[in-house]
N, CA, C and O atoms as a Tinker XYZ file with bonds, in Angstrom:
   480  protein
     1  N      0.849000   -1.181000    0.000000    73     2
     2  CA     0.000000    0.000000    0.000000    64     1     3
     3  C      0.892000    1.240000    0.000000    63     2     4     5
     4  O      1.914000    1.276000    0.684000    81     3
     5  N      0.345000    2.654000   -1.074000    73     3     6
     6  CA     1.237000    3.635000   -0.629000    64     5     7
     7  C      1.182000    4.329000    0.338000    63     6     8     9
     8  O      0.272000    5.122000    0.580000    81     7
     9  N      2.086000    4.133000    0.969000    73     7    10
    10  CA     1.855000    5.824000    1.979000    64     9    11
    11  C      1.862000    7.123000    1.578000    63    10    12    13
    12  O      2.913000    7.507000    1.066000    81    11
    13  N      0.931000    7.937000    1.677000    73    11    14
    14  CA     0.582000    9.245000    1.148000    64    13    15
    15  C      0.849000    9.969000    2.068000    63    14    16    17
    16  O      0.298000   11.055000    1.886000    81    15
    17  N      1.565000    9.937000    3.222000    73    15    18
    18  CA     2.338000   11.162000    3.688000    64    17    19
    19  C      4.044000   10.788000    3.494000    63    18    20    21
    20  O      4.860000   11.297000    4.263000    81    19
    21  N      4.437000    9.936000    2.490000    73    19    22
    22  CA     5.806000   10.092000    2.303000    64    21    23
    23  C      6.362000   11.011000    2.167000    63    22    24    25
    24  O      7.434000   11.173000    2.750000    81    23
    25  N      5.826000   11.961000    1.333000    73    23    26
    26  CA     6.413000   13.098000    1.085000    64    25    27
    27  C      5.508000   14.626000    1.918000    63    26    28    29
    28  O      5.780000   15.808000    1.709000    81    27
    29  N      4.756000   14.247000    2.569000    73    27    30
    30  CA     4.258000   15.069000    3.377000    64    29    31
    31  C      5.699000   16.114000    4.253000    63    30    32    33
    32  O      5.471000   17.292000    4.528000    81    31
    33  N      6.706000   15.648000    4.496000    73    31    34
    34  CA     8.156000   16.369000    5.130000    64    33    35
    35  C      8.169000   17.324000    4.262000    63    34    36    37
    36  O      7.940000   18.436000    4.736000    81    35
    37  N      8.409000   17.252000    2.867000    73    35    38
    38  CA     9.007000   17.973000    2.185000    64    37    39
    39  C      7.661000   18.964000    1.896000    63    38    40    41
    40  O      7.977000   20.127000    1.643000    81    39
    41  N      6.765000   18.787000    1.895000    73    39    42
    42  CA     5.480000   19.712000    2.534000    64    41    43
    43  C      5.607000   21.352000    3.438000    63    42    44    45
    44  O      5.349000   22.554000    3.379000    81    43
    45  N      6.196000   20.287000    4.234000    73    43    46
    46  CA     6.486000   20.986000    5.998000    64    45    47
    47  C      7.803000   21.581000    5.483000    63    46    48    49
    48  O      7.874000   22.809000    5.522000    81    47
    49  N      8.526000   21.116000    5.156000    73    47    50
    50  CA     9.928000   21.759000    4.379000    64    49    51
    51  C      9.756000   23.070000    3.508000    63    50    52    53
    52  O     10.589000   23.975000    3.436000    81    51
    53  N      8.612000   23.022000    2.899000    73    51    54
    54  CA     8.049000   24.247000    2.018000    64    53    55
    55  C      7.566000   25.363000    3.020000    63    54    56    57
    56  O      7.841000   26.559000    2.926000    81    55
    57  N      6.751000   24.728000    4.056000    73    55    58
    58  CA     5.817000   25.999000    4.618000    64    57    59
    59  C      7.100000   26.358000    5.580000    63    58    60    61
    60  O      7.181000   27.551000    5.874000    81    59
    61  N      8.061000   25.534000    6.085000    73    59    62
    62  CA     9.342000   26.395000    6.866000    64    61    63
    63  C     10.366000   27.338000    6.270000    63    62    64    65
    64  O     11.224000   27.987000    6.868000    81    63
    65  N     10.118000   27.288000    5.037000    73    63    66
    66  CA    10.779000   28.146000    3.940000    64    65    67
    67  C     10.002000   29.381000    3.849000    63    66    68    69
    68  O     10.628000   30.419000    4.062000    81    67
    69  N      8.703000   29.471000    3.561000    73    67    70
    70  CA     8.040000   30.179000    3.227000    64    69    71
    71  C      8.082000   31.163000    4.818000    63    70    72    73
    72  O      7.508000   32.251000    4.853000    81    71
    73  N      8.573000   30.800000    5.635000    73    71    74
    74  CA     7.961000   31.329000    7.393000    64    73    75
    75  C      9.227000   32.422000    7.260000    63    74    76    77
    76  O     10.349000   32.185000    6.814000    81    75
    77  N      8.675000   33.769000    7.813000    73    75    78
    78  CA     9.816000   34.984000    8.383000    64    77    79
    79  C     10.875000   34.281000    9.300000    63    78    80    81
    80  O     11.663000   35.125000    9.725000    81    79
    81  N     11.208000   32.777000    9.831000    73    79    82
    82  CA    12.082000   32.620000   10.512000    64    81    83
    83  C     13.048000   31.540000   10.091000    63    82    84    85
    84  O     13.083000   31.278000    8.889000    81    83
    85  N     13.786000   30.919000   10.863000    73    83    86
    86  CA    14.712000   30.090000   10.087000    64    85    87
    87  C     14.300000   28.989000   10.765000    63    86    88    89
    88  O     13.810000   29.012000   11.894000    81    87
    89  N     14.562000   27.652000    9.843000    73    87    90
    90  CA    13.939000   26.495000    9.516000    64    89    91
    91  C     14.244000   25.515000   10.783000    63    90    92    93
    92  O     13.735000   24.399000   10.880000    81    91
    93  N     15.499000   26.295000   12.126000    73    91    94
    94  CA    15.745000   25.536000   12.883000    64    93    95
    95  C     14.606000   25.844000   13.945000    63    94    96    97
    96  O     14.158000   24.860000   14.533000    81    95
    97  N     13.980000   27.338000   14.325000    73    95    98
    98  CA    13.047000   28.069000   14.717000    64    97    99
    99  C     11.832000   27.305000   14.160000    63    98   100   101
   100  O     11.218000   26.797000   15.098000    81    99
   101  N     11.371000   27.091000   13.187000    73    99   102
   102  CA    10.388000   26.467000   12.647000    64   101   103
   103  C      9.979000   25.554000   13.013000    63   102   104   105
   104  O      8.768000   25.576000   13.229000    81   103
   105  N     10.933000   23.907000   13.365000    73   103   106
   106  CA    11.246000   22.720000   13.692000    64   105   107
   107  C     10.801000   22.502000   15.147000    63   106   108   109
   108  O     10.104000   21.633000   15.671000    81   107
   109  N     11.588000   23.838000   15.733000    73   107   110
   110  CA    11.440000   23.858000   17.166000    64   109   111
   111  C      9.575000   24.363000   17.646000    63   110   112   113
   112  O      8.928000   23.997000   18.627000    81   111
   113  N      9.237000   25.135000   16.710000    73   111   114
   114  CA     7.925000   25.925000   17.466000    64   113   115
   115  C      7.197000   24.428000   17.145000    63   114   116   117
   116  O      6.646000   24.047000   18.178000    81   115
   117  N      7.030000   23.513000   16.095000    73   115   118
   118  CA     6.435000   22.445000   16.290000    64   117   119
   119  C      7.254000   21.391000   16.455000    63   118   120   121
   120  O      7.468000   20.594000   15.542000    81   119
   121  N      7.646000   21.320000   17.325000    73   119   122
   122  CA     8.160000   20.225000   18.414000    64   121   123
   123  C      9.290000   19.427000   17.821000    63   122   124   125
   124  O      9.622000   18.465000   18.514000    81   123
   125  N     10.084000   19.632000   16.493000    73   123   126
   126  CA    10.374000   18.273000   16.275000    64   125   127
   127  C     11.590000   19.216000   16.096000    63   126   128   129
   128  O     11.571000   20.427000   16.318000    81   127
   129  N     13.103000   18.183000   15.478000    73   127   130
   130  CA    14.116000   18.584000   14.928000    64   129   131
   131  C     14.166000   18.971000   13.502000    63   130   132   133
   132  O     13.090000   19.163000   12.934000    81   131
   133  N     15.215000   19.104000   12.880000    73   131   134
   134  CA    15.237000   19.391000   11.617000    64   133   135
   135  C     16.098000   17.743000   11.052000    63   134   136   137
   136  O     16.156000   17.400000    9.872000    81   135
   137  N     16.543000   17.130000   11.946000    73   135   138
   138  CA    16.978000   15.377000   11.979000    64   137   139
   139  C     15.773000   14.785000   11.581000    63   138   140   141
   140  O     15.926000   13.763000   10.913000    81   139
   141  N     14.513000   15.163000   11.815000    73   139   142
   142  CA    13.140000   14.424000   11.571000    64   141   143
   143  C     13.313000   14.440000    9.723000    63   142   144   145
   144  O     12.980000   13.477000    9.032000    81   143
   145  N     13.753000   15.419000    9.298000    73   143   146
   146  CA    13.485000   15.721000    7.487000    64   145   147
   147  C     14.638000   15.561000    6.875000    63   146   148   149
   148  O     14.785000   16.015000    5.740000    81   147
   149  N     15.747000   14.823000    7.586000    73   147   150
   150  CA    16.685000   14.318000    7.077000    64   149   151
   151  C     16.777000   12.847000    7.054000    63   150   152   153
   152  O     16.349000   12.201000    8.010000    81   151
   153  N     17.515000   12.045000    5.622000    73   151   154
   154  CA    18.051000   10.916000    5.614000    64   153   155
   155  C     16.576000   10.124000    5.858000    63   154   156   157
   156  O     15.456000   10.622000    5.735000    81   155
   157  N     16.903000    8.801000    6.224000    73   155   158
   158  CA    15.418000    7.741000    6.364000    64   157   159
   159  C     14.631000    8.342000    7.021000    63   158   160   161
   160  O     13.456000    7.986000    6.933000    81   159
   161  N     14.946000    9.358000    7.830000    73   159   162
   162  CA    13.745000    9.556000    8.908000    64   161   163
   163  C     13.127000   10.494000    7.671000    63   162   164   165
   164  O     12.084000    9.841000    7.641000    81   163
   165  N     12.968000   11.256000    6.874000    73   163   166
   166  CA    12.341000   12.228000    6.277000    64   165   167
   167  C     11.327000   11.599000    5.320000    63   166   168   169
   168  O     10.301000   12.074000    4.833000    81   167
   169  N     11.996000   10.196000    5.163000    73   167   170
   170  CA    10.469000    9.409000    4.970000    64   169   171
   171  C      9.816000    8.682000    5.448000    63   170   172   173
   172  O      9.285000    7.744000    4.852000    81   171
   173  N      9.666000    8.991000    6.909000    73   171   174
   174  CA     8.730000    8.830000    7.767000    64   173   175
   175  C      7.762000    9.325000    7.676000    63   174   176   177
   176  O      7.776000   10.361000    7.011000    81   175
   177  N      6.590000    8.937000    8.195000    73   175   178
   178  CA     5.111000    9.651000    8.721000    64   177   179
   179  C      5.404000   10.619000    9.690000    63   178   180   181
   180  O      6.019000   10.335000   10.718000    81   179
   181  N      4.927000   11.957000    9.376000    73   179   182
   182  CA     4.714000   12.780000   10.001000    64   181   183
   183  C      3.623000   12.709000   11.344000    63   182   184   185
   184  O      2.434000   12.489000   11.113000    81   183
   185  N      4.150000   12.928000   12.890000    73   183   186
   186  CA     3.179000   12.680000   13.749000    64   185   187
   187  C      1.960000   13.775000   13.411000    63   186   188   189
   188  O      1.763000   14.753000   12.689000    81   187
   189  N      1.362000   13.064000   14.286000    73   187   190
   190  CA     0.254000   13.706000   14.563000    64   189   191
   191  C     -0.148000   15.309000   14.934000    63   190   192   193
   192  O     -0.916000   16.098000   14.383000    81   191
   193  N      0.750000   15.427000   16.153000    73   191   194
   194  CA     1.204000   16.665000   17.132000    64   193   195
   195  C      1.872000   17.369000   15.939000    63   194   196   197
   196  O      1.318000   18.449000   15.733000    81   195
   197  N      2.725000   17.154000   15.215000    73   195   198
   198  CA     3.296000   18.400000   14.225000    64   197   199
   199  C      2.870000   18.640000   13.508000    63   198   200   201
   200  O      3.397000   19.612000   12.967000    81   199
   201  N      1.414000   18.010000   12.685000    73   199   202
   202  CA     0.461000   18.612000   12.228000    64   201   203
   203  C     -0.050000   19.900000   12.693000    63   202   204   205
   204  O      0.252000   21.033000   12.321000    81   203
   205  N     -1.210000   19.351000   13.926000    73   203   206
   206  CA    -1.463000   20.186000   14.460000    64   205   207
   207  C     -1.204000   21.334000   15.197000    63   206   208   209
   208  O     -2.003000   22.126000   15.696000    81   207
   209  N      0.454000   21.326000   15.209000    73   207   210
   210  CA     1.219000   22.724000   15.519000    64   209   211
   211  C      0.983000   23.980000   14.513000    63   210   212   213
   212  O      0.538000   25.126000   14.567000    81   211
   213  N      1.814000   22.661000   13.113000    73   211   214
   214  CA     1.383000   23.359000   12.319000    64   213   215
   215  C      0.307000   24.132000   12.226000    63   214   216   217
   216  O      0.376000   25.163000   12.894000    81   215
   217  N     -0.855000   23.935000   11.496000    73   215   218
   218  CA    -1.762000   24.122000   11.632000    64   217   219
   219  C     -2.414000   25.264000   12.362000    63   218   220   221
   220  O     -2.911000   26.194000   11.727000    81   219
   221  N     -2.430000   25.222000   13.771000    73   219   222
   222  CA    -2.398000   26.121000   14.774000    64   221   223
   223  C     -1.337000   27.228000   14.797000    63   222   224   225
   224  O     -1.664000   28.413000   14.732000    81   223
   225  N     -0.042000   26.819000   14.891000    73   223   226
   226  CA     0.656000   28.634000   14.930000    64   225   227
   227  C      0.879000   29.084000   13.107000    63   226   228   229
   228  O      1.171000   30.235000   12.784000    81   227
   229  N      0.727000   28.230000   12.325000    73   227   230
   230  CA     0.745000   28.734000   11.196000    64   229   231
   231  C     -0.802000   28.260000   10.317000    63   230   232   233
   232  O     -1.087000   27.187000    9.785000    81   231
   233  N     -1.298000   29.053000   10.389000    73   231   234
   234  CA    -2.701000   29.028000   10.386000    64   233   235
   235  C     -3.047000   29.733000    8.473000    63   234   236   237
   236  O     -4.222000   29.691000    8.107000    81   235
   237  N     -2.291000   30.137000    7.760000    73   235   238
   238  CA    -2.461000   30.275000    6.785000    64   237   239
   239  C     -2.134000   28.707000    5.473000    63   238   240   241
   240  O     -2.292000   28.590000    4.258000    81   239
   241  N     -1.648000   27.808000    6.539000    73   239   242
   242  CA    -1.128000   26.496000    5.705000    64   241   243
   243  C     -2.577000   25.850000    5.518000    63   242   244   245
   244  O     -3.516000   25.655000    6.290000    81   243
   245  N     -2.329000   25.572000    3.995000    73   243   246
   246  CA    -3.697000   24.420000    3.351000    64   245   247
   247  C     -3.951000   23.158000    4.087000    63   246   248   249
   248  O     -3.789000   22.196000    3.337000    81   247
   249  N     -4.185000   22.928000    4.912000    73   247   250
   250  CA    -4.328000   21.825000    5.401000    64   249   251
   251  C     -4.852000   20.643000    4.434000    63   250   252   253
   252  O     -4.169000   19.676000    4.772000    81   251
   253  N     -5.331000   20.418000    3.866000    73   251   254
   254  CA    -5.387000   19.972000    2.350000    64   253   255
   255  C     -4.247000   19.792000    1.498000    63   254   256   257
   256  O     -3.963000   18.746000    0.914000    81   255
   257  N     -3.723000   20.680000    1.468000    73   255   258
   258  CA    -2.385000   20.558000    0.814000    64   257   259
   259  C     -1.440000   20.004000    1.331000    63   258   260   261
   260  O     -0.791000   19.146000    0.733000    81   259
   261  N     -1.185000   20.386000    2.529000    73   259   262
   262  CA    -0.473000   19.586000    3.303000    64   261   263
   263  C     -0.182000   17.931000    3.577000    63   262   264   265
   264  O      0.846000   17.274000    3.418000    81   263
   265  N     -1.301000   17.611000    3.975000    73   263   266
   266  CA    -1.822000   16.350000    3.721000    64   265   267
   267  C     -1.783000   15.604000    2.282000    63   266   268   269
   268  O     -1.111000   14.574000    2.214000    81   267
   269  N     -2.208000   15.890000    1.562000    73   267   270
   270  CA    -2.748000   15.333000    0.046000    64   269   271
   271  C     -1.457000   16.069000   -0.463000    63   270   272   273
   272  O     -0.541000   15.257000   -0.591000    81   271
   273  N     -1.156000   17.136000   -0.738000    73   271   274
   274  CA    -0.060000   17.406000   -1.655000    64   273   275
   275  C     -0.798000   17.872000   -2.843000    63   274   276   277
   276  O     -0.180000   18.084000   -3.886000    81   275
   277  N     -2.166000   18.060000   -2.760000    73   275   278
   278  CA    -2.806000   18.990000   -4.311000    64   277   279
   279  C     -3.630000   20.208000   -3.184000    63   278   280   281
   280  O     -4.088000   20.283000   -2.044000    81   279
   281  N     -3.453000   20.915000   -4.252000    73   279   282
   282  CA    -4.756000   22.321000   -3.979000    64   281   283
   283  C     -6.154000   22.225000   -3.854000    63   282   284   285
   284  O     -6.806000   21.608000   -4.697000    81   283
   285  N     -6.624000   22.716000   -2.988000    73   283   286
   286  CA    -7.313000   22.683000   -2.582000    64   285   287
   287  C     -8.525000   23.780000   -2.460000    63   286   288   289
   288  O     -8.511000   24.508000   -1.468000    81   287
   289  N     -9.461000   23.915000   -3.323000    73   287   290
   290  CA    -9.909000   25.275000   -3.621000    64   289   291
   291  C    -11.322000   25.308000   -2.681000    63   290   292   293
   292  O    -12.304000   24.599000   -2.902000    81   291
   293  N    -11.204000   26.249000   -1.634000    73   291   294
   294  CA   -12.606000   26.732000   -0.582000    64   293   295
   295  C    -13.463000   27.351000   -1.352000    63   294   296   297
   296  O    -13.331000   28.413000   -1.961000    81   295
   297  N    -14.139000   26.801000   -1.307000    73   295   298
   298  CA   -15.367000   27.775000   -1.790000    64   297   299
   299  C    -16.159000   28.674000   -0.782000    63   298   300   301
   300  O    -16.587000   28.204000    0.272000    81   299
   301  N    -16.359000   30.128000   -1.179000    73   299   302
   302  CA   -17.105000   31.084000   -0.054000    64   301   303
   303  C    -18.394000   30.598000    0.172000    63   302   304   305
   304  O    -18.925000   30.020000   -0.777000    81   303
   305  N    -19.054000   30.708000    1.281000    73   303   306
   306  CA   -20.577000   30.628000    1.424000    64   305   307
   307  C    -21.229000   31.127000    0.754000    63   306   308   309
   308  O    -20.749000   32.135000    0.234000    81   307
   309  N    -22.525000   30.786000    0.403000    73   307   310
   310  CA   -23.431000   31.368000   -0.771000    64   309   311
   311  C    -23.411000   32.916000    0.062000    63   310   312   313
   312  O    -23.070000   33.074000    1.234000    81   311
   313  N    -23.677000   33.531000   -0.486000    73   311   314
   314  CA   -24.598000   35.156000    0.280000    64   313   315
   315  C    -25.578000   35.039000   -0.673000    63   314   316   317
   316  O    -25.642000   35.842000   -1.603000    81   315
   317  N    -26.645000   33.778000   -0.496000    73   315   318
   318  CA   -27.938000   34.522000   -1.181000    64   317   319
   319  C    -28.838000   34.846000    0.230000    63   318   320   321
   320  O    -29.756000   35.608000   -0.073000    81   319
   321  N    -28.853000   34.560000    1.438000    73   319   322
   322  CA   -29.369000   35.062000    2.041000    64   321   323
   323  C    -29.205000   36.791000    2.425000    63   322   324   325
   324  O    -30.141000   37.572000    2.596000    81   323
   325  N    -27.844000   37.079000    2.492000    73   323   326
   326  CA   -27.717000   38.361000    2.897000    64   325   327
   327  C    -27.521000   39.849000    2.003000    63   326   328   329
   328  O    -27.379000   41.023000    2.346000    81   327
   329  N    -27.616000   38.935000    0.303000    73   327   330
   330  CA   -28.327000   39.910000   -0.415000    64   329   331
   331  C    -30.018000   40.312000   -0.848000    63   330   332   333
   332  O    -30.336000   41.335000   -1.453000    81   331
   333  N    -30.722000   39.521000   -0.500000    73   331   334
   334  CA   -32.093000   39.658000   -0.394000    64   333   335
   335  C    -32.358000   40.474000    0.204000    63   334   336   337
   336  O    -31.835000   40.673000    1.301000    81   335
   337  N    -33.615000   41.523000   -0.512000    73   335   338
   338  CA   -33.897000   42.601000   -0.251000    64   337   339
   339  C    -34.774000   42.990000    1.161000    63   338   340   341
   340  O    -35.132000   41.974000    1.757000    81   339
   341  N    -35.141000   44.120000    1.735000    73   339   342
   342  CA   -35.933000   43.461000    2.635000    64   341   343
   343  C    -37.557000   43.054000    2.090000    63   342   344   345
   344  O    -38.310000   42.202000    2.560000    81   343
   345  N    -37.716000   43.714000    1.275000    73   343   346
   346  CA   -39.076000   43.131000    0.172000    64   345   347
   347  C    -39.311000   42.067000    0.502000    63   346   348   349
   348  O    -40.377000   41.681000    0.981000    81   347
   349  N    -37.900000   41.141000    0.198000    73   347   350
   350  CA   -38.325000   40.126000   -0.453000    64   349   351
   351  C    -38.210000   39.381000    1.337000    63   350   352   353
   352  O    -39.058000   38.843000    2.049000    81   351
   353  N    -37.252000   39.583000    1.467000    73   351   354
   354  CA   -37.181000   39.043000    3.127000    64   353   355
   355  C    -38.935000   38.853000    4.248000    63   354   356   357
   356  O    -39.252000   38.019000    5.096000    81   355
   357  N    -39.691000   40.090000    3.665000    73   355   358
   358  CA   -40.963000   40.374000    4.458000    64   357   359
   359  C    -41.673000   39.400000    4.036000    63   358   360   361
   360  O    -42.417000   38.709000    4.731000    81   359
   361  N    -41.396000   39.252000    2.375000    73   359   362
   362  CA   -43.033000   38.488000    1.931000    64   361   363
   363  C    -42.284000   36.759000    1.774000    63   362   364   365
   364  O    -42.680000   35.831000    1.070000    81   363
   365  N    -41.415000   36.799000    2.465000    73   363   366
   366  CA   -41.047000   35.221000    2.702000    64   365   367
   367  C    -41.319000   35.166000    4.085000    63   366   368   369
   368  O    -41.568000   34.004000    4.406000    81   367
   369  N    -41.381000   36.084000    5.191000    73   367   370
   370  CA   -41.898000   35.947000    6.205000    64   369   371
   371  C    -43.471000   35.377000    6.205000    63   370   372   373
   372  O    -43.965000   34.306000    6.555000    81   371
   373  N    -43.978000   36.517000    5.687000    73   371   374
   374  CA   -45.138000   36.505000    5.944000    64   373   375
   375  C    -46.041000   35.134000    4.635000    63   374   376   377
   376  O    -47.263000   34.993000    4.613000    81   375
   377  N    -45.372000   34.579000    4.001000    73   375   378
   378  CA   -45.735000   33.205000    3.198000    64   377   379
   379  C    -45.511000   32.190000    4.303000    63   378   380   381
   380  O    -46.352000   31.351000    4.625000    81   379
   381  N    -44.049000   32.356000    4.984000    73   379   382
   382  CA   -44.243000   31.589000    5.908000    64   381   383
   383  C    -45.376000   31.366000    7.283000    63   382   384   385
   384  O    -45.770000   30.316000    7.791000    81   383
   385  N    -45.648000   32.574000    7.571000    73   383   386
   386  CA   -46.631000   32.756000    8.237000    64   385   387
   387  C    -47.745000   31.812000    8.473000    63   386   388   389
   388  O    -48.083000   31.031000    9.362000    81   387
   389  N    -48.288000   32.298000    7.028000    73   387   390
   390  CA   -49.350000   31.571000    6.433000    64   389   391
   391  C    -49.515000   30.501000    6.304000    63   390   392   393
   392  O    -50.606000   30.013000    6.598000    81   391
   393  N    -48.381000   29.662000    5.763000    73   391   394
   394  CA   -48.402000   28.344000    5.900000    64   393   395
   395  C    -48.412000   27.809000    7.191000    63   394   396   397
   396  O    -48.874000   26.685000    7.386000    81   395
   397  N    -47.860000   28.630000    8.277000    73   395   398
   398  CA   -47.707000   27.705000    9.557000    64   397   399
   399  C    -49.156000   27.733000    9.843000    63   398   400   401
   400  O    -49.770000   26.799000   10.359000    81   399
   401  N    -49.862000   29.296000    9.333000    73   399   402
   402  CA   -51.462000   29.033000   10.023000    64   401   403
   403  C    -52.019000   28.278000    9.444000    63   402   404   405
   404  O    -52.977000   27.898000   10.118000    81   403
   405  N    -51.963000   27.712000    8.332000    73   403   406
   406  CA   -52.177000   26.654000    7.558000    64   405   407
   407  C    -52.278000   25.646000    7.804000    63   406   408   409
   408  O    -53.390000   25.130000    7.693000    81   407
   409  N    -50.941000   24.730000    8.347000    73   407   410
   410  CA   -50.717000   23.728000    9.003000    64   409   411
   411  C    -51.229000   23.456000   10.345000    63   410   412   413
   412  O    -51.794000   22.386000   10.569000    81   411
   413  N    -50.996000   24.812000   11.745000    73   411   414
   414  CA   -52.122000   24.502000   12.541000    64   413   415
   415  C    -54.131000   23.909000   12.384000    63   414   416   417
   416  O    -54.904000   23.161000   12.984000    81   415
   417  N    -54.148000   24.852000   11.176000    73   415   418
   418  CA   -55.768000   24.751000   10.877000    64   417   419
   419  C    -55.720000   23.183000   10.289000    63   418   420   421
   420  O    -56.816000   22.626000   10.351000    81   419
   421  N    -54.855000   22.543000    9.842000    73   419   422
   422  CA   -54.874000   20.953000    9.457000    64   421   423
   423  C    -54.437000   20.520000   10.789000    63   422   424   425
   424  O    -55.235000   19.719000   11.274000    81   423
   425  N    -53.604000   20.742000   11.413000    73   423   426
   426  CA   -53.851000   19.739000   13.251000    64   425   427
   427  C    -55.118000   19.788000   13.480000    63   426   428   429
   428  O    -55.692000   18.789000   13.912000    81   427
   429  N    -55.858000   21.076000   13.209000    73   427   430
   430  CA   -57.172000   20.618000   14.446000    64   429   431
   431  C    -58.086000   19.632000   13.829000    63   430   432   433
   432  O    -58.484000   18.624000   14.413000    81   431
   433  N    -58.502000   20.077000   12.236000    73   431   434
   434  CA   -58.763000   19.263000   11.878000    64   433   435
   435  C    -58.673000   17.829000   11.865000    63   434   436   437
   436  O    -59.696000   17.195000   11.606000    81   435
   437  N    -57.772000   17.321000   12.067000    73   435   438
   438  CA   -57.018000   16.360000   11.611000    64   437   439
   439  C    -57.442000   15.574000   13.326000    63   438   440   441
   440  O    -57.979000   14.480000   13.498000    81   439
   441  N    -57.009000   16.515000   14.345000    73   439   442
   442  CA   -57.991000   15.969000   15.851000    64   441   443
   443  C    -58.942000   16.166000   15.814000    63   442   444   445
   444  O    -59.466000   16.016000   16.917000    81   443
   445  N    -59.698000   16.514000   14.948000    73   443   446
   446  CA   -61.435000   16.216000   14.935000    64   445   447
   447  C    -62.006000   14.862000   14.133000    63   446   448   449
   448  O    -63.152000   14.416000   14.102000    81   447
   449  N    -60.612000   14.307000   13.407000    73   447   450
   450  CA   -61.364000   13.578000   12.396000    64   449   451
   451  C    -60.973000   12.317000   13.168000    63   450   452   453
   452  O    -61.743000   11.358000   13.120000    81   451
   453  N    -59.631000   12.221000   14.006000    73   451   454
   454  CA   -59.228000   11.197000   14.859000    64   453   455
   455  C    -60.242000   10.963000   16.267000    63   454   456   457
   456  O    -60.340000   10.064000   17.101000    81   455
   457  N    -60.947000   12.327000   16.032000    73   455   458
   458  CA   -61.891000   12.248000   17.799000    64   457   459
   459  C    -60.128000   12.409000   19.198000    63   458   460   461
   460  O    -59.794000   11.918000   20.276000    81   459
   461  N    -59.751000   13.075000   18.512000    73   459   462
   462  CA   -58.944000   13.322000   19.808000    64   461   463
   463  C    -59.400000   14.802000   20.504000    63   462   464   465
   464  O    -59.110000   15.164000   21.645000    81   463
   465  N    -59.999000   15.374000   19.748000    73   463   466
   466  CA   -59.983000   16.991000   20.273000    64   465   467
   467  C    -62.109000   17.021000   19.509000    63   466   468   469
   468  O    -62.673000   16.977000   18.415000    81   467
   469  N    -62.499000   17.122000   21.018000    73   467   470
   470  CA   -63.879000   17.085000   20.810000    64   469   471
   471  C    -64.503000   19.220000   20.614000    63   470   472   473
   472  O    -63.854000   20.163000   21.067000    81   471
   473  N    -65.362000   19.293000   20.118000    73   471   474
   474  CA   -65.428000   20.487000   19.863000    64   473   475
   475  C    -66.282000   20.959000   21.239000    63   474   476   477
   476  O    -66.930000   20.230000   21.990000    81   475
   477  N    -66.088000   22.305000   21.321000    73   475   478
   478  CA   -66.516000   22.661000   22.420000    64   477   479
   479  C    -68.123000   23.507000   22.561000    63   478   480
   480  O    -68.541000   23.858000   23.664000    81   479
């Protein structure tokens, strides 16, 4: 089976490059050496914990990318709610409205036809 974080190091090797500090600083803020991304050990599995360092003090890294090694494209939340007008916002209220009075007026019914709710 492959392992798909083989090259996950050289990942972490990129985003310590990319960081305002130097790569021994880097190693250290998430816990590990810079011996971890050298020689056999660099194709090791990356723990767990240096993920989530990652992750956490460098908070602009793809986590997606990281992992997988492709891009990863977010998509924004719709804003169709928070461009709707208030027009339109009122008369979806008030449709809703209606239907709920709607649906009550079918409960009672509906306990009159079961004999649960006797009329008064």
């Amino acid at each position: 089976m492959k392992n798909i974080f083989t090259n996950i190091k050289e990942r972490v090797m990129e985003v310590a490059e990319r960081q305002p500090i130097t790569k021994q600083e880097f190693f250290k803020s998430i816990d590990m050496t810079s011996a971890n991304f050298r020689g056999k050990a660099k194709d090791s599995p990356l723990n767990s914990n240096a993920i989530v360092n990652i992750i956490t003090k460098y908070p602009d890294t793809d986590l997606h990318w990281l992992l997988l090694g492709d891009a990863h494209v977010v998509q924004e939340p719709s804003k169709e709610y928070s461009t709707a007008s208030d027009d339109d916002k009122d008369r979806l209220i008030e449709a809703l409205l209606d239907q709920i009075a709607e649906l009550k007026s079918d409960k009672e019914d509906l306990k009159k036809l079961l004999g649960l709710r006797k009329d008064k």
